[in-house]
N, C-alpha and C positions, 0 to 999 in steps of 0.2 A: 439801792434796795438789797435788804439781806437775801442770799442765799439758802433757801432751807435744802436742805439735806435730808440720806436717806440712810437707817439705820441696820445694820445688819447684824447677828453672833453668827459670829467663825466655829461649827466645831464638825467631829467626827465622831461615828457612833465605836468609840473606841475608847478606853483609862483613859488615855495617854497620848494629846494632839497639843500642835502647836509650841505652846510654852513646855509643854514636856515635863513637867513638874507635878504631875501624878504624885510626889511622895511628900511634896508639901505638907507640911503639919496643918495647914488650912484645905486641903485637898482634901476629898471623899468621892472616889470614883467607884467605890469597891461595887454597887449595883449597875453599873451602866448597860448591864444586858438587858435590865428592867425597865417594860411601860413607867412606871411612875415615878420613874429615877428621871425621863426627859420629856414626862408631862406636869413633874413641876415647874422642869425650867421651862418648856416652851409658857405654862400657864404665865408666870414670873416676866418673860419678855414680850408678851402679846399685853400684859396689864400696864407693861411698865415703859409704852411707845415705840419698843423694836418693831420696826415694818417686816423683818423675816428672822428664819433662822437659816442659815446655811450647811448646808452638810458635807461636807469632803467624802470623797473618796481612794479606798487602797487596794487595788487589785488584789496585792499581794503584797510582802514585806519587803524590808531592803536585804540584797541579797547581791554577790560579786558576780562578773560573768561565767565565772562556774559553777556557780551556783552557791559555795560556800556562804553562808550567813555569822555576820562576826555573834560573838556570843552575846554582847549588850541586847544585840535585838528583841531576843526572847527575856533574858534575866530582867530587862527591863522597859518589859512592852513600848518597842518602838513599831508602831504598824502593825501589830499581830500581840492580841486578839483586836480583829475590826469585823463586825458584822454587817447587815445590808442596810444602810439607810432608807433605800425606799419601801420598805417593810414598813420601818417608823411612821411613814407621814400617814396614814389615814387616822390610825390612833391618835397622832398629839394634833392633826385637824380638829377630830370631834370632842377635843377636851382644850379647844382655841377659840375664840368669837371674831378674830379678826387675823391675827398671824399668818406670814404669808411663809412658804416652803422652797427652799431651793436646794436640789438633789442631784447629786454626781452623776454622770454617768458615759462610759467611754466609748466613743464611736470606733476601738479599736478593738473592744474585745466583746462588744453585742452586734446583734443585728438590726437594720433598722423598722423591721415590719412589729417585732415584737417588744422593742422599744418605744418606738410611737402608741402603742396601744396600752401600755404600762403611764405613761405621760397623760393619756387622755383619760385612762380611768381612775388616775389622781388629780386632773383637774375635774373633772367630774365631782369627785369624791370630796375634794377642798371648796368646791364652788368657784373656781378659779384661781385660787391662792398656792397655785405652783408654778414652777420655772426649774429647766436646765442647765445647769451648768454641765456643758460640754469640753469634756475634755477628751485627747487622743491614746493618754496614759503613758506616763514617762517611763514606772518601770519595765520597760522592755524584757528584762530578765525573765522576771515574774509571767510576764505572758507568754515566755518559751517553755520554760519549767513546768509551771500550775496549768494555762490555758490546753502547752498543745501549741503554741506558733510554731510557726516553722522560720529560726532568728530572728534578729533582731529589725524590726522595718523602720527605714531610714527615715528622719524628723521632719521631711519634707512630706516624704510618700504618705504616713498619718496627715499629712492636711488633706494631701486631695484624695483618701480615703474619705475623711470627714466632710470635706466639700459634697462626695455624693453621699453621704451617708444623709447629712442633711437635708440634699435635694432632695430623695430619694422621700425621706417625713415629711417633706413642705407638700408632696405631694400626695402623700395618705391624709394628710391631716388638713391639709387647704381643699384639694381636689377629691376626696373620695367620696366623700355625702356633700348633697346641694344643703343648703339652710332649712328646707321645709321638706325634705323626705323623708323624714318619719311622718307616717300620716297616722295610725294607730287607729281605725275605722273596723270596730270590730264586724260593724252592719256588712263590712265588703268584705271582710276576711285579710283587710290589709293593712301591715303591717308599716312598711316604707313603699313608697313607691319606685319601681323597678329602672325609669327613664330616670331619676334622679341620684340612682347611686352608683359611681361610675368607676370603671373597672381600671387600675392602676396597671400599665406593664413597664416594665422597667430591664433594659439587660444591659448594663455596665462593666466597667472595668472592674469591682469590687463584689458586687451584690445584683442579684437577677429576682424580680417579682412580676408574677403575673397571675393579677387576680382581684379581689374585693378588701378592703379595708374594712377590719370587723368591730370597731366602735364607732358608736356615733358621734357626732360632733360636740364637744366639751365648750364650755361658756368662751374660751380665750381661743378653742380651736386649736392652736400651734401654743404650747405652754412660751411663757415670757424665757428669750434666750438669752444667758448669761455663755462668758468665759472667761476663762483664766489662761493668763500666756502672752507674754509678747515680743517674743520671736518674731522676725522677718515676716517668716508666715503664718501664725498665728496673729501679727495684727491685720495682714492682708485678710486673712479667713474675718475676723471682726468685724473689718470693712464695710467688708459686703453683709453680715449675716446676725452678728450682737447686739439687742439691744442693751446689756450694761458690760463691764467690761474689769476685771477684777485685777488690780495690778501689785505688788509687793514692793515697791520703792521705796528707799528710806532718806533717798537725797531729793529735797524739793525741787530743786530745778529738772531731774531728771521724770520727776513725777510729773510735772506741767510739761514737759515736751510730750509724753507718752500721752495724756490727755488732750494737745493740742492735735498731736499725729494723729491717733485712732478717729478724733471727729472730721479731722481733713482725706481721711479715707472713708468714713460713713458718705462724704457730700461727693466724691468720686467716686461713688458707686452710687450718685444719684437717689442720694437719700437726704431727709434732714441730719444737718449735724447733730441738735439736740436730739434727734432719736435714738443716743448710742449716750450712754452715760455710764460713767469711771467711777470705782470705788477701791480705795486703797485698805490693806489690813492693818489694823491699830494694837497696839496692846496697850489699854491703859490700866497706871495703876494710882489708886484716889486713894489718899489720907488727909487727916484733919490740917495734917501741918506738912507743912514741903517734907521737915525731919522724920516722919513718920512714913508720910510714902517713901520717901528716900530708903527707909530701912526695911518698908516692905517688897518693894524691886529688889533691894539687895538679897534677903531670904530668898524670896523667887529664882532669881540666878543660881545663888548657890546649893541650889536644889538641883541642880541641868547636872550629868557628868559630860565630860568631854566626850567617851565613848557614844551615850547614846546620843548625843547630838550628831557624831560623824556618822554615824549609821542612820540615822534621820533624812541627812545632805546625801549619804548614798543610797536611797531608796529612790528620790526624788531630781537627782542630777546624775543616777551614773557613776560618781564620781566618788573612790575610796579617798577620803582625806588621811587614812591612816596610811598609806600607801607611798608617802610625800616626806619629802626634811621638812619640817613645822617651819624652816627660814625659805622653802620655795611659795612662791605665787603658783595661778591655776591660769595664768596671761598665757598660754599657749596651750593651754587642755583643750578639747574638742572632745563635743558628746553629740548622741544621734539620738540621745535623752531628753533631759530636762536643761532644754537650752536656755530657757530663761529664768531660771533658776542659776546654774553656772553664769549667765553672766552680770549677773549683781554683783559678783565680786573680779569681775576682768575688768580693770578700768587702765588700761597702758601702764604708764609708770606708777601709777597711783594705789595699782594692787595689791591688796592686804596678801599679806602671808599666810600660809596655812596655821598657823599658832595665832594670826591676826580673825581668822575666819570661826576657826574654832572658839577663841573668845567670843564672837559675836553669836553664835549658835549658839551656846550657851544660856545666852540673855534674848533667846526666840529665833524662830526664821524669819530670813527679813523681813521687815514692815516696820511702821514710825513706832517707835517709843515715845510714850509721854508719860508722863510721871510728876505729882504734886499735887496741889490741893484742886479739892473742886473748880473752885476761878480759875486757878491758873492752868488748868485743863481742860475746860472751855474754851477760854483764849488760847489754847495752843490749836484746837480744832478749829477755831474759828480763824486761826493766822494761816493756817494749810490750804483752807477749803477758798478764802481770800489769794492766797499764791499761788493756786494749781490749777482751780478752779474744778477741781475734784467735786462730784456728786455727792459725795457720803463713803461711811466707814464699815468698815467687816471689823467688828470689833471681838480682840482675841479675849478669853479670859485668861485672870491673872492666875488662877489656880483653880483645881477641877473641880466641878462636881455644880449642882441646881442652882446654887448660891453666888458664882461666880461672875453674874454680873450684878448685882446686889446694892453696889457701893454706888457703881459707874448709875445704875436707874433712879437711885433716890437722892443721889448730891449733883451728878451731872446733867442729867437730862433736864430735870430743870431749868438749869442755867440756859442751856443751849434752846428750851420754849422760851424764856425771856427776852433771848437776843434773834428770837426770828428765826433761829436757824431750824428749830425744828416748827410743825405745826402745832396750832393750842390742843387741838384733839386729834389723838392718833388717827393716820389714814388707815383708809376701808376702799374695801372693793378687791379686784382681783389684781396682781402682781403686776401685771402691764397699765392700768388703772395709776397704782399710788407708785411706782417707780416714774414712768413716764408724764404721769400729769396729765394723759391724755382722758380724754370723757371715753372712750371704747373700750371693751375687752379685747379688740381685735387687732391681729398685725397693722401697726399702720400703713400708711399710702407710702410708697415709696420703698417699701421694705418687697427682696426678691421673692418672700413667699405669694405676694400675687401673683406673680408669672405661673402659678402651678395649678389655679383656679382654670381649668374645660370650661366653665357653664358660666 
């Protein structure tokens, strides 16, 4: 039996993400600060079978530990200008019929009282068609600089921040309102009832609350939990806490162990395996004829400079490649960054050089390439998702702007309705609904946010 699958766009409310290629002669970012520059596209991929749109986030830009920023940065928006995505989603909700939201947001540089209640009042606001992507936020730099940290905190110590940051929400948002304590009884003057809504105290290692949970309970509750990272302890943090799981692999076998592991940690932490599902970033690029795409990836490429790609890779690992002889490898670097980032390219002996690294940056941050016609683009999605047994794709655009996935909705997706892989009519409902398959909005059984359920 086929495999369907689940469809994502990869972007950031920013020119210039990803593929990097803002100056493409087929680009058009120059509005991106604009409602109706990302209520076309989300309109475009809600009509056209994407189940969400994805939203990255950038604390700040890439910048050295002194803070110096190479000059590519700014000459050529890498990370900056980025504004706030979760501003975005109520707007391109109410101009979506089904599109589902997934929004950044870092347990290293928010809180999490005020964070859970930003989550509920957009799932509120989507009807459940939101989800978290939780990250810890790699640029460290940037959050000594711009936030105010006080250095750099070590790549471990961000999880088990994030371990309570999260408990910490499972319990405003599982445990703070019973299901029926809004009573709204204007005859009694009562509003919720006082025995059912139940006072959070909290005093940890990280964060200290004591007191009420000031939204009410949102259709999904705990919005549907994504992550990005797979670090030692980032897949641990998954284990126990992700329902999908977002990976950047571009070697197959390395893709299907990372898929195989993360669901062998869902079920040791006493959970179902299927309830943790993997989705790799794609960039595909569709022409009529192989020679066509062929020469459209080529443009693409040659639109990347070497510069801002290196300043891309040091935003998000820490790690100056300018810094390096272009003939060393990174097989002995260490970062308290973006460790899983750095190490897509440590493989022992087998390690690209910095002149090997920087080519590949150039042609995207990692994730699979595919490139060719419609069929043979399908069949290449369909050979992955067969090998890995990967859930679905975060699909990059080839070049920026509303229009960018275009090609991919009206030659590919069909194909992939044909062969099963996708469904005949796009899914509805809320994010944990058409992600998981399950009939509930709610965390399933087995997931730790029950434990946070008083009543």
């Amino acid at each position: 039996m086929t495999k369907q699958i689940v469809l994502g766009a990869f972007e950031e409310f920013t020119p210039n993400f990803i593929s990097n290629a803002w100056s493409h002669e087929l680009s058009d970012t120059s509005a991106f600060a604009t409602l109706p520059y990302w209520q076309e596209m989300a309109r475009e991929l809600d009509e056209g079978g994407f189940d969400f749109l994805f939203l990255a986030e950038a604390i700040g830009y890439p910048m050295r530990e002194d803070g110096s920023v190479p000059e590519a940065v700014v000459r050529e928006a890498v990370q900056i200008p980025v504004h706030d995505p979760m501003l975005l989603v109520s707007g391109l909700a109410a101009s979506t019929e089904r599109l589902g939201f997934v929004v950044t947001t870092s347990t290293t540089a928010h809180h999490p009282n005020l964070n859970a209640r930003a989550f509920t009042t957009l799932d509120h606001l989507t009807n459940g068609r939101i989800a978290w992507n939780i990250v810890t936020s790699d640029n460290q730099t940037a959050l000594t600089r711009l936030l105010g940290h006080q250095g750099v905190t070590p790549h471990d110590e961000r999880y088990r921040r994030a371990t309570e940051f999260l408990e910490l929400s499972l319990k405003l948002w599982e445990g703070g309102w019973e299901d029926d304590a809004v009573v709204y009884d204007k005859a009694t003057r009562t509003y919720a009832d006082p025995s059912k809504v139940h006072r959070t105290t909290h005093h940890g290692e990280y964060f200290d609350l004591d007191g009420y949970f000031t939204a009410i309970p949102s259709p999904q509750r705990t919005p549907f939990l994504l992550q990005a990272g797979t670090s030692p302890a980032g897949r641990a943090f998954a284990g126990r806490f992700a329902e999908c799981v977002f990976i950047q692999d571009r070697d197959l076998p390395s893709a299907a162990a990372n898929v195989a592991d993360l669901r062998a940690k869902a079920r040791a932490n006493g959970r179902d395996g299927d309830d943790l599902k993997v989705l790799v970033s794609a960039s595909v690029v569709v022409g009529s004829t192989e020679e066509e795409a062929a020469r459209l990836r080529a443009s693409v490429d040659a639109s990347v400079s070497r510069a801002s790609a290196a300043a891309l890779f040091l935003g998000w690992s820490g790690v100056d490649l300018m810094a390096f002889p272009l003939d060393a490898t990174l097989q002995e670097v260490q970062t308290e960054i973006g460790q899983s980032m750095l190490g897509v390219f440590q493989r022992g002996d087998a390690s690209p050089t910095v002149a090997e690294i920087l080519d590949q940056l150039t042609t995207t941050i990692p994730g699979l390439r595919i490139t060719g016609t419609p069929e043979s683009c399908a069949d290449r999605l369909q050979e992955i998702v067969e090998e890995t047994d990967l859930d679905g794709f975060l699909v990059e655009h080839t070049h920026g702007g509303p229009g960018a996935y275009r090609a991919f909705i009206e030659h590919v997706v069909p194909l992939l309705r044909q062969r099963g892989l996708l469904p005949e009519e796009p899914r509805t409902g809320s994010m944990r609904r058409r992600v998981l398959g399950h009939d509930s909005d709610r965390l399933p059984p087995g997931h730790p946010g029950h434990a946070f359920r008083p009543w």
